[in-house]
N, C-alpha and C positions, 0 to 999 in steps of 0.2 A: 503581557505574555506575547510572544511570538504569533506572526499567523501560521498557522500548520497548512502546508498543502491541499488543495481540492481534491486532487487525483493522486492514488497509491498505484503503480504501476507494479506488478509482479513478475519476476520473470519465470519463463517453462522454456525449456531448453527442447522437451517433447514439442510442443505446439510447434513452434518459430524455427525450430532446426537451426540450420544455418543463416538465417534473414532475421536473429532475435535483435542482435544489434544497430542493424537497419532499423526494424522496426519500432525500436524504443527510438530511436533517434527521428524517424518520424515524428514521431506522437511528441517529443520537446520541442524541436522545431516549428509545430504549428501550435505548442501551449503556447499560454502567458508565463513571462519568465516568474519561478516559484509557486507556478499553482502545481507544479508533479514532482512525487517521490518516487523514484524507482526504487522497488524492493529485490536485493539478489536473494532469491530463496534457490531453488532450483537442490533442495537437500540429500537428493541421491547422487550427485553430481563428484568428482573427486576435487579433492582440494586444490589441486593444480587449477583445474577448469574454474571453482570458484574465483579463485587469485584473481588469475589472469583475464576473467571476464568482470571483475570486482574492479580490476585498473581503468580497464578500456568504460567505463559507468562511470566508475570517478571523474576521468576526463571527458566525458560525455555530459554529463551533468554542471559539469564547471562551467566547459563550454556555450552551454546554454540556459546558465542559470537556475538550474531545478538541483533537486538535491540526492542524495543515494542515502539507504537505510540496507543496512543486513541483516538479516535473518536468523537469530539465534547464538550466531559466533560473533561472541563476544573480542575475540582476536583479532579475527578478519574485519571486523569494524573496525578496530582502532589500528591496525596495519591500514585498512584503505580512508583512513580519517575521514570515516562516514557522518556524516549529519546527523541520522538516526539508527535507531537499533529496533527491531521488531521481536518481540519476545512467545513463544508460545503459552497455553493458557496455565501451565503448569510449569513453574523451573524459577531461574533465577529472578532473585525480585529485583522490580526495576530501581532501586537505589541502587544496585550495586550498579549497574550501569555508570552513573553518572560517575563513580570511582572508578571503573575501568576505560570507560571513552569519554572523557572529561569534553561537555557542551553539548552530547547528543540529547536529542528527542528521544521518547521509548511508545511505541504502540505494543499493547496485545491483544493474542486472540483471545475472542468471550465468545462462549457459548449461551443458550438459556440455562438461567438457573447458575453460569458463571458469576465470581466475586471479581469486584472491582480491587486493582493493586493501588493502593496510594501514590503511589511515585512515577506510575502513567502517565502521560501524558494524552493518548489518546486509547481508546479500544475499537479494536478492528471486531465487530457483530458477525456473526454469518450462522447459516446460511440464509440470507435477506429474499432476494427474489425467488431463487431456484433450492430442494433441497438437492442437499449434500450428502455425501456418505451417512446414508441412511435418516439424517434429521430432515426433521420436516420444514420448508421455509419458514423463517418469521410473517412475510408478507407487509406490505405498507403499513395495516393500522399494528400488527406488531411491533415493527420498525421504529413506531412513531411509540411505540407504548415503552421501548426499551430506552429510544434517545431523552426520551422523558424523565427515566428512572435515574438514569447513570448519571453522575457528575461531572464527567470527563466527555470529551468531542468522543464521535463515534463516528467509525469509517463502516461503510455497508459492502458487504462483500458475499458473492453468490449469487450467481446469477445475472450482475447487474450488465446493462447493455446500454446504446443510447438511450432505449427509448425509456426506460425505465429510471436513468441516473439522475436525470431532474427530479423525480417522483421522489427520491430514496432522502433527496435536500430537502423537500418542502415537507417530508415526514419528517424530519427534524437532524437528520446527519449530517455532520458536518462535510464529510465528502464519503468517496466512494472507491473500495478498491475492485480491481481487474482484474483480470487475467487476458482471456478472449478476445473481450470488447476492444482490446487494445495489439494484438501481439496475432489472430488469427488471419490478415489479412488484407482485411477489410480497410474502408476506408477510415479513421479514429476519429474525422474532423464529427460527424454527428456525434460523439461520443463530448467530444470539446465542444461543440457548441451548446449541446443541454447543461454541461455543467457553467457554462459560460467564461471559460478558459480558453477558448480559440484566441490565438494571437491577432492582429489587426495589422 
């Protein structure tokens, strides 16, 4: 099987404003080439905006070797011949995927008490460090009790920061999704060196 990326980058159009693109462009340019997925969710967003910010990621991504995944739209994936498709925990199963963007990867989201879908590839966990809309985090030994459970790689998302992203691997995840840690500023290199993705 394929190696699936370390880092799932997501994008917020609120956070990054006008410097999202910069900032994703950062964070590839000092990954390892293929350790980051950028994810275009941004769902309140109009279709134009996704398009058009879904091109300029495709060739961003190209450019440096990492790869793009979309967010639910199943069109806009195979319009911007995305790598991966990210499904929410509820909706299309992921075989049909592979009939509508023939060669993508599928992540979805799982919650506690979430089913695993057969034809996943991986599941994005959350909310891992921090809670979320009103769930309570998993926590490390949670974290580690679910990547145990599941069959499929598991991406840790909520909350995760540098300091935390090593922790979320050694409880057993395969890597780790973003938002923040990646896209609010800051510097992302401690973020890539705990996962040990910083380029060289």
């Amino acid at each position: 099987m394929f190696e699936l990326p370390r880092l799932m980058l997501i994008t917020d159009r609120h956070l990054a404003g006008d410097q999202l693109l910069l900032r994703i462009r950062q964070c590839l340019e000092q990954a390892t080439p293929g350790s980051v997925v950028v994810q275009l969710r941004d769902r309140d967003a109009s279709a134009a905006w996704r398009l058009e910010t879904g091109r300029a990621l495709r060739a961003l991504t190209r450019d440096t070797g990492h790869q793009l995944s979309v967010s639910e739209r199943l069109d806009l994936a195979r319009l911007l011949d995305a790598d991966a498709v990210h499904l929410p925990e509820v909706g299309v199963p992921a075989a049909r995927v592979q009939a509508l963007v023939p060669g993508a990867w599928c992540s979805r989201a799982w919650h506690v008490d979430g089913t695993s879908d057969p034809g996943v590839h991986a599941l994005v966990a959350s909310p891992a460090i921090a809670p979320r809309k009103g769930r309570a985090a998993l926590g490390l030994d949670g974290l580690a009790s679910v990547c145990a459970s599941l069959d499929v790689p598991v991406y840790a998302l909520g909350g995760v920061d540098a300091e935390s992203a090593g922790r979320c691997i050694d409880a057993g995840a395969h890597g780790v999704a973003v938002i923040g840690a990646a896209l609010d500023g800051r510097s992302v290199l401690p973020l890539l060196e705990s996962l040990q993705i910083q380029r060289r």
